[in-house]
BAFI-3210 file (N, C-alpha, C; in Angstrom, 3 decimals, decimal comma, padded with zeros to 6 digits):
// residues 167
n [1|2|3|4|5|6|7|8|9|10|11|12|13|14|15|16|17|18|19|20|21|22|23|24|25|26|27|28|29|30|31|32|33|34|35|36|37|38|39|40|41|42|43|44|45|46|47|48|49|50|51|52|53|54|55|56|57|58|59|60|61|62|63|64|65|66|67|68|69|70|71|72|73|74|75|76|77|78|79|80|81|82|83|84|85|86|87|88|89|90|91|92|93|94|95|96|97|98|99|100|101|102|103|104|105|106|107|108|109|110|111|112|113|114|115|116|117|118|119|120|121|122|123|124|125|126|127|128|129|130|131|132|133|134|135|136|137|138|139|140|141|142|143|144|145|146|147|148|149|150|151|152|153|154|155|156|157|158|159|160|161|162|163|164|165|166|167]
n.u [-138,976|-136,347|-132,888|-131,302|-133,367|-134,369|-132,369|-132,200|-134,601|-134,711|-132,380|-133,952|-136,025|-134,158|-133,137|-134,974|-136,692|-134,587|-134,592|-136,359|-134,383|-132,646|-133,529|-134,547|-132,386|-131,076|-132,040|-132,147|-129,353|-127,148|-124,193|-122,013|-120,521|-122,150|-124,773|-123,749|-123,392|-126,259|-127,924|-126,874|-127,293|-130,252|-130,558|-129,749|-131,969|-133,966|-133,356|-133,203|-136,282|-137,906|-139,163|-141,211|-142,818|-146,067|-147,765|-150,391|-150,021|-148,706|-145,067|-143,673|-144,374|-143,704|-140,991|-140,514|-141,657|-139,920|-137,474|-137,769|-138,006|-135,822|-133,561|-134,787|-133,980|-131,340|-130,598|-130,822|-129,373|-126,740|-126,964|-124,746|-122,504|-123,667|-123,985|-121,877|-120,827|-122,748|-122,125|-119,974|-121,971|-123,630|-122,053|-121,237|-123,563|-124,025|-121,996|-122,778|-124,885|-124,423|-124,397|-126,492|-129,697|-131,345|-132,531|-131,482|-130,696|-132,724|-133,530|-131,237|-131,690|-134,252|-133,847|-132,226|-133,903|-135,876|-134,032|-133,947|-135,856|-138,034|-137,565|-139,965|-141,731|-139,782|-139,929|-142,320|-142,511|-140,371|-142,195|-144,229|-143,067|-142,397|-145,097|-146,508|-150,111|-151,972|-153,324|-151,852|-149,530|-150,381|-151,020|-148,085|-146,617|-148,268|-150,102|-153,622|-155,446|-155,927|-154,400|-152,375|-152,481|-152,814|-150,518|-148,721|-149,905|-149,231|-146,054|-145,520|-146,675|-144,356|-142,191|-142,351|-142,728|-140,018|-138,754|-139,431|-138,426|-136,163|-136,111]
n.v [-010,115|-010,234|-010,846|-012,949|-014,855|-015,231|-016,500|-018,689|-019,580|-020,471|-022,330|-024,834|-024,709|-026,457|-028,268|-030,020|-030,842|-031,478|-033,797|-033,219|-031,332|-032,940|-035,154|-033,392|-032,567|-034,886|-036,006|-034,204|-033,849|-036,448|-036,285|-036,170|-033,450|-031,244|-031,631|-030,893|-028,439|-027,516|-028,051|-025,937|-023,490|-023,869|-023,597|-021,113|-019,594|-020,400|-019,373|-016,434|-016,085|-016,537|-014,971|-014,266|-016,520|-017,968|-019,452|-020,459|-022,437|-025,529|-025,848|-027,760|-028,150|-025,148|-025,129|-027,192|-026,365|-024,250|-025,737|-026,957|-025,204|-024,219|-025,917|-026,509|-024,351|-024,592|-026,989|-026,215|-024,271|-025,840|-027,906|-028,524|-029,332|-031,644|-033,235|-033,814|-035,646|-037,659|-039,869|-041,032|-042,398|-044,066|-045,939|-046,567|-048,043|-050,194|-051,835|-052,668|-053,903|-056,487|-057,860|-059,232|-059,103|-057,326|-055,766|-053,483|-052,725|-052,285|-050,447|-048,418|-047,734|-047,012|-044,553|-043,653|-043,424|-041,679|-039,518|-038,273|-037,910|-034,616|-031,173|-030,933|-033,108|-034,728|-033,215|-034,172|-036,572|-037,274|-036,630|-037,393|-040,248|-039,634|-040,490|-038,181|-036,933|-036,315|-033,650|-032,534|-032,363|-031,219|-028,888|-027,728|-028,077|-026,080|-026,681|-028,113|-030,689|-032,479|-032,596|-033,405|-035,995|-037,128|-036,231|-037,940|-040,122|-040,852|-040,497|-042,664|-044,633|-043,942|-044,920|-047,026|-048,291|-048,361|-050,174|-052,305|-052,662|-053,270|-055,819]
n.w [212,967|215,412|214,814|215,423|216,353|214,100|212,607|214,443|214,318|211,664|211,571|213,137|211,296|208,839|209,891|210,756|208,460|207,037|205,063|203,035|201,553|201,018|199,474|197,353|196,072|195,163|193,731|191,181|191,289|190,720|191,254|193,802|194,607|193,014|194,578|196,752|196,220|195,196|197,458|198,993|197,269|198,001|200,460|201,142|199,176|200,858|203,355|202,353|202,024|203,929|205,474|204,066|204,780|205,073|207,675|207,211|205,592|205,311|206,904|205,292|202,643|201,766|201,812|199,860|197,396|197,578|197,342|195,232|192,889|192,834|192,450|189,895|188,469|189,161|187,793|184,645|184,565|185,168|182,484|181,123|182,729|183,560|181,457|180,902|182,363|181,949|180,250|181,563|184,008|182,071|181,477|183,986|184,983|183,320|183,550|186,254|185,812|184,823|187,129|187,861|188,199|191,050|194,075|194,051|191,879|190,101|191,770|190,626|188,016|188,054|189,481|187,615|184,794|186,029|186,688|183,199|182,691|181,955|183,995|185,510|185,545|186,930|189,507|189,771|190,274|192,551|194,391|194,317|194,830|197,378|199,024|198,870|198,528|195,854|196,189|197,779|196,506|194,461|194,968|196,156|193,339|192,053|190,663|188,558|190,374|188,816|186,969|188,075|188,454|185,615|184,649|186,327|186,479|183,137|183,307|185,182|182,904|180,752|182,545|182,786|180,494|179,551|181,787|181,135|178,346|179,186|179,650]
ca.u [-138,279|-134,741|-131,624|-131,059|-134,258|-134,642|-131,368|-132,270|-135,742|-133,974|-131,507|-134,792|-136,215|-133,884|-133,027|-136,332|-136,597|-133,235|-134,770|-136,812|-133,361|-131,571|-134,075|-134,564|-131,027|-130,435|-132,807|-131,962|-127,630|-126,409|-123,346|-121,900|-120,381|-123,305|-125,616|-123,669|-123,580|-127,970|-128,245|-126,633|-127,987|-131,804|-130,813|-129,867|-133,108|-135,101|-133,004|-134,294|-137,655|-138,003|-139,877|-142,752|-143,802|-147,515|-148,095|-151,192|-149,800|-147,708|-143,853|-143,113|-145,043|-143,100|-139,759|-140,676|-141,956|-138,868|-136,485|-138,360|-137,763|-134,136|-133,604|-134,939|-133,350|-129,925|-130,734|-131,090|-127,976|-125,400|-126,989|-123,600|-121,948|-124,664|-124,155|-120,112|-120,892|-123,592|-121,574|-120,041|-122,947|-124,389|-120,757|-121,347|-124,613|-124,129|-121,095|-123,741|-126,044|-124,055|-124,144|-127,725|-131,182|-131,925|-133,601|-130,733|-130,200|-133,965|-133,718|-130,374|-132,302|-135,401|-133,147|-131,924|-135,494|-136,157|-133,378|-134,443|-137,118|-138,128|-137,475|-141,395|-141,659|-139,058|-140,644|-143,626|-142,014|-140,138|-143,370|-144,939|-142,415|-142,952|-145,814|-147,505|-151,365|-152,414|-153,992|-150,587|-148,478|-150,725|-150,407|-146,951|-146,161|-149,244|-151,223|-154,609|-155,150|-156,401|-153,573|-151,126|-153,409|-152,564|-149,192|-148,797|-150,219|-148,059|-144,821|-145,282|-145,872|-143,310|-140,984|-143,024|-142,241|-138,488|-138,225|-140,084|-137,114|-134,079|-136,260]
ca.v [-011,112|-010,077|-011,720|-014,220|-015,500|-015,721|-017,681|-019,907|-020,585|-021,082|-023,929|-025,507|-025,620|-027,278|-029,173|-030,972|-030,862|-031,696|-035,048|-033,001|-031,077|-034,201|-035,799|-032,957|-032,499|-036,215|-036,641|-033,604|-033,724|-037,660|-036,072|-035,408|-032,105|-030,768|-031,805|-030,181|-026,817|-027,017|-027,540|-024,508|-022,647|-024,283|-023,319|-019,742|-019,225|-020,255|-018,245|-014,979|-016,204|-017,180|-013,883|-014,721|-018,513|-017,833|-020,231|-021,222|-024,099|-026,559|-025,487|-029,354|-027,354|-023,876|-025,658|-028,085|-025,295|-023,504|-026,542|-027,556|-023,893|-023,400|-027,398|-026,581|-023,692|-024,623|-028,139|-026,010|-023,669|-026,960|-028,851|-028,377|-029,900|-033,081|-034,001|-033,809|-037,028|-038,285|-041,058|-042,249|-042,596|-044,897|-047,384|-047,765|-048,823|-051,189|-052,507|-053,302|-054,924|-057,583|-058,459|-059,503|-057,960|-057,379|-054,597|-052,231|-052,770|-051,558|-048,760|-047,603|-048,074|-046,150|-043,280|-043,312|-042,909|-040,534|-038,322|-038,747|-037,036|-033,150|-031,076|-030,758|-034,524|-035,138|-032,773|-034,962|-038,696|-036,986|-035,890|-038,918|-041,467|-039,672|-040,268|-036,829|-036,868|-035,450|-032,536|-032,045|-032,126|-030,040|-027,442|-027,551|-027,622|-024,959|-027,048|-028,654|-031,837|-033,421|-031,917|-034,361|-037,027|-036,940|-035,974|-038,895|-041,608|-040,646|-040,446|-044,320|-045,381|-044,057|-045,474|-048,940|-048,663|-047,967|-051,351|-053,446|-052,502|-053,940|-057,434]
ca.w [213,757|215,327|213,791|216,561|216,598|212,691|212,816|215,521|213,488|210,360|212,463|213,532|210,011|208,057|211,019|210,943|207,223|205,927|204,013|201,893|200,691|200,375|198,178|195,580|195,470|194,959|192,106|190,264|190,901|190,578|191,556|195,221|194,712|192,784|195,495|197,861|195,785|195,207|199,096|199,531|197,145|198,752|201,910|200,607|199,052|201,573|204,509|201,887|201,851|205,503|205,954|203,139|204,726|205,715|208,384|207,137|204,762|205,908|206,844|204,153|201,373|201,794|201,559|198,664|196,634|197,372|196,936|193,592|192,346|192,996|191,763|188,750|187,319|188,695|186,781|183,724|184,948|184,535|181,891|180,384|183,585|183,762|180,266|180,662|183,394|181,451|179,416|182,735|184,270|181,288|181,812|185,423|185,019|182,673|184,330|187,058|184,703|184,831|188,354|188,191|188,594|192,004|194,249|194,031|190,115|189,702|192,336|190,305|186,816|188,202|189,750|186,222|184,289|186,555|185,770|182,198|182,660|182,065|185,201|186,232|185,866|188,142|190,600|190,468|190,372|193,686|195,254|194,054|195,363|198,625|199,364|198,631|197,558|194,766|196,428|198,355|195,080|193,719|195,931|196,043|192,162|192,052|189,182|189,397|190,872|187,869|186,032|188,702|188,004|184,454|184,696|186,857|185,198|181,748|183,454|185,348|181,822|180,058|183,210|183,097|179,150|179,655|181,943|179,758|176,910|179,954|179,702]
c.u [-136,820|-133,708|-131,229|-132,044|-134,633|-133,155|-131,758|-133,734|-135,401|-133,137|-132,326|-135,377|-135,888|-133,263|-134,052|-136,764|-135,290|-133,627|-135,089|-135,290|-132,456|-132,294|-133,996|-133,317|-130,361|-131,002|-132,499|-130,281|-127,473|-124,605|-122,809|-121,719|-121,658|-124,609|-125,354|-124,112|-125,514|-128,007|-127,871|-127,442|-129,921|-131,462|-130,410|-131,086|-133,718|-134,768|-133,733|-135,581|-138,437|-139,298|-141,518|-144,024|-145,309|-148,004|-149,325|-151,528|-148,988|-146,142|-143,379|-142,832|-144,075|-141,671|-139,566|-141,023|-140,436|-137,325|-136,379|-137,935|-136,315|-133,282|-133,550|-134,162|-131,835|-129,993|-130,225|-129,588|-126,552|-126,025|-125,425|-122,714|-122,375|-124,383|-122,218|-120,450|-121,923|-123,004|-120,849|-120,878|-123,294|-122,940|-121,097|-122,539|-124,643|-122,757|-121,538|-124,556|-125,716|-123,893|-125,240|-128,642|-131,235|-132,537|-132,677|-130,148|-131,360|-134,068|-132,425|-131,267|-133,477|-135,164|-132,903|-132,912|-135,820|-135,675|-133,910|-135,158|-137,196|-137,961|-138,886|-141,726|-140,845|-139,543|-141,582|-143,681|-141,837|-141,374|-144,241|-144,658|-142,412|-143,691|-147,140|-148,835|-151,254|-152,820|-152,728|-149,261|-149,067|-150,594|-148,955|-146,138|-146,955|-149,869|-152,608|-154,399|-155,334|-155,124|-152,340|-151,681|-152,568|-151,042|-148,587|-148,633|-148,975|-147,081|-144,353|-145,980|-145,001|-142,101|-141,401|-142,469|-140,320|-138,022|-138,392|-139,027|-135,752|-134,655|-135,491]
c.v [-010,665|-011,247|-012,896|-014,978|-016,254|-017,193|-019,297|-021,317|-021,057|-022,500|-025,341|-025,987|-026,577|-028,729|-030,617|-031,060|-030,879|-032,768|-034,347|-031,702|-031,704|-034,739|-034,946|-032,994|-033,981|-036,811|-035,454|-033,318|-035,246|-037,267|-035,515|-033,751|-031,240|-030,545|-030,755|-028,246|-026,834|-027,324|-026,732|-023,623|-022,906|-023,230|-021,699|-018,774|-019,312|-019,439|-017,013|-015,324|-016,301|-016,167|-013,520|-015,713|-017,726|-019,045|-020,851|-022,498|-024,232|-025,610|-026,635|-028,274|-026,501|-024,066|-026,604|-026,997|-024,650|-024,147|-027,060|-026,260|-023,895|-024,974|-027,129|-025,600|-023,886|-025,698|-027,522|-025,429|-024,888|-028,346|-029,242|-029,323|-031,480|-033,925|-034,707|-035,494|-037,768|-039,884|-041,779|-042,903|-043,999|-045,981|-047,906|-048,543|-050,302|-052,168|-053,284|-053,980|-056,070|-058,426|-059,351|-058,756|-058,570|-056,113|-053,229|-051,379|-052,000|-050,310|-047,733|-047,231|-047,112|-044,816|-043,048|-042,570|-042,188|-038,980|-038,042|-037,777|-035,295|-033,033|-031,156|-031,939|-034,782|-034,242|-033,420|-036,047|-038,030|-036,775|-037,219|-040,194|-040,940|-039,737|-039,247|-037,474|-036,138|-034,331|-031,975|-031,356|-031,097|-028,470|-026,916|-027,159|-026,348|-025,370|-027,688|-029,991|-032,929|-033,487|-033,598|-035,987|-037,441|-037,264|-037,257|-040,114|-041,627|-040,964|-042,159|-044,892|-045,431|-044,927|-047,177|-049,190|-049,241|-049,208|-052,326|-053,861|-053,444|-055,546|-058,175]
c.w [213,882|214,968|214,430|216,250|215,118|212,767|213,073|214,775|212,307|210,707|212,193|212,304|209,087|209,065|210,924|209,604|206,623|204,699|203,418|200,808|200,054|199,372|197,188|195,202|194,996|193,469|191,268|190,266|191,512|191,480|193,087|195,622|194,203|193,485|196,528|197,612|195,385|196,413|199,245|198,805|197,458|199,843|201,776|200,387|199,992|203,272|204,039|201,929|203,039|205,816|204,892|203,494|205,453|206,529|207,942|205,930|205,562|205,821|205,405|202,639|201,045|201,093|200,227|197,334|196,585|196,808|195,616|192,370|191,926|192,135|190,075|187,788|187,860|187,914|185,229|183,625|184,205|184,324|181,890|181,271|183,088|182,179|180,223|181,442|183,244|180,550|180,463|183,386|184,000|181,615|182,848|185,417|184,096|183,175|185,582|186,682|184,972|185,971|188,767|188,494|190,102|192,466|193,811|192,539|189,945|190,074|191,305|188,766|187,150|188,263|187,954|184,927|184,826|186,425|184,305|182,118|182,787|183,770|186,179|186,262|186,873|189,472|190,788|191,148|191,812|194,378|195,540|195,160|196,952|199,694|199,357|198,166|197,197|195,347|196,909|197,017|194,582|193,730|195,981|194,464|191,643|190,247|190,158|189,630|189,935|187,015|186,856|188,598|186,860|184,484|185,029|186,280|184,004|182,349|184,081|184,104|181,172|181,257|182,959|181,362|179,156|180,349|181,430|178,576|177,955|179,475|178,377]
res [x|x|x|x|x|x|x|x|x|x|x|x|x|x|x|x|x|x|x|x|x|x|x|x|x|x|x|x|x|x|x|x|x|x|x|x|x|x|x|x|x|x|x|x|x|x|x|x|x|x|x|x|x|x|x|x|x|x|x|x|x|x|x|x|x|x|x|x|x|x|x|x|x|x|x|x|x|x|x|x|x|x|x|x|x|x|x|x|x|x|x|x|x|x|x|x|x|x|x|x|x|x|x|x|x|x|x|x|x|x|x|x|x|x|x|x|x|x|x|x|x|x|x|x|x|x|x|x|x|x|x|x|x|x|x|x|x|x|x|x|x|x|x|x|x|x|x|x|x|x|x|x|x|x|x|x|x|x|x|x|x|x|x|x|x|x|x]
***
C-alpha cells in the first residue's frame, strides 16, 4: 500500500473507531494527560501494525486487541505514576459520598472497582460493559470462551461484593 493511501486508511480507521481508544484509555488512565499519552502511543502501535490486520476478522477486533496490548503494558509502565494519584483519587470520592447515592455516585464507584482490578480483568469488565459476547471477547483477549465465562462471572462478584461493603 503506497504512503498516501496507508495514511488516508489509517485517518479513516481511527476516525470510525476512536470510541474504542477512548474507552481503553479511560479505564486503564483516570487521568487526562495519561490518557492522552496511551492514545498516542495506541495510535502508534496500530499505524506499525496497520500492515498485519487480516481482513478476515473484524477491523473492532484488530484495534481492541491492539489497544488492550499497548493499555496494558503501559498500565504496568506507570504503576509508579497511578499510585502517586492514587490517594487523591480515594478524597474526591469520598468527598462525593457525601452528596448522596445517585446514578453518577455508582458509575464513579464502579469506574473505581474497575480500576481495582488486575489489568486482564479490566480488559474484560471493558469488553464486557460493551456489549461484546463472549465469543467476541474471546477472540479478542485470545482465551476460550468458557475461560470469559468464568472470568466474568468472578469479577461481577467481587464488584457486587465491593458495593455491598458502601451499604
Amino acid at each position: 500500500m503506497e504512503q498516501s493511501t496507508q495514511q488516508q486508511f489509517f485517518g479513516e480507521i481511527i476516525e470510525q473507531h476512536k470510541g474504542i481508544l477512548l474507552r481503553v484509555a479511560r479505564i486503564y488512565c483516570p487521568h487526562h494527560d495519561d490518557r492522552q499519552d496511551l492514545i498516542q502511543e495506541i495510535m502508534i502501535q496500530i499505524w506499525q501494525s496497520l500492515h498485519k490486520y487480516n481482513n478476515q476478522f473484524k477491523m473492532s477486533t484488530f484495534l481492541y486487541r491492539i489497544a488492550l496490548n499497548v493499555a496494558i503494558t503501559f498500565f504496568r509502565k506507570n504503576t509508579r505514576r497511578r499510585n502517586r494519584h492514587h490517594t487523591l483519587d480515594d478524597q474526591v470520592l469520598l468527598i462525593s459520598a457525601d452528596t448522596g447515592p445517585g446514578k453518577e455516585q455508582q458509575l464513579n464507584y464502579l469506574e473505581k472497582f474497575i480500576n481495582e482490578l488486575k489489568e486482564i480483568d479490566k480488559a474484560l469488565m471493558l469488553l464486557y460493559l460493551e456489549d461484546k459476547s463472549h465469543a467476541e471477547i474471546a477472540e479478542i483477549m485470545g482465551i476460550s470462551v468458557s475461560n470469559v465465562g468464568t472470568r466474568i462471572g468472578r469479577i461481577k462478584e467481587r464488584i457486587k461484593a465491593r458495593f455491598s461493603q458502601l451499604k
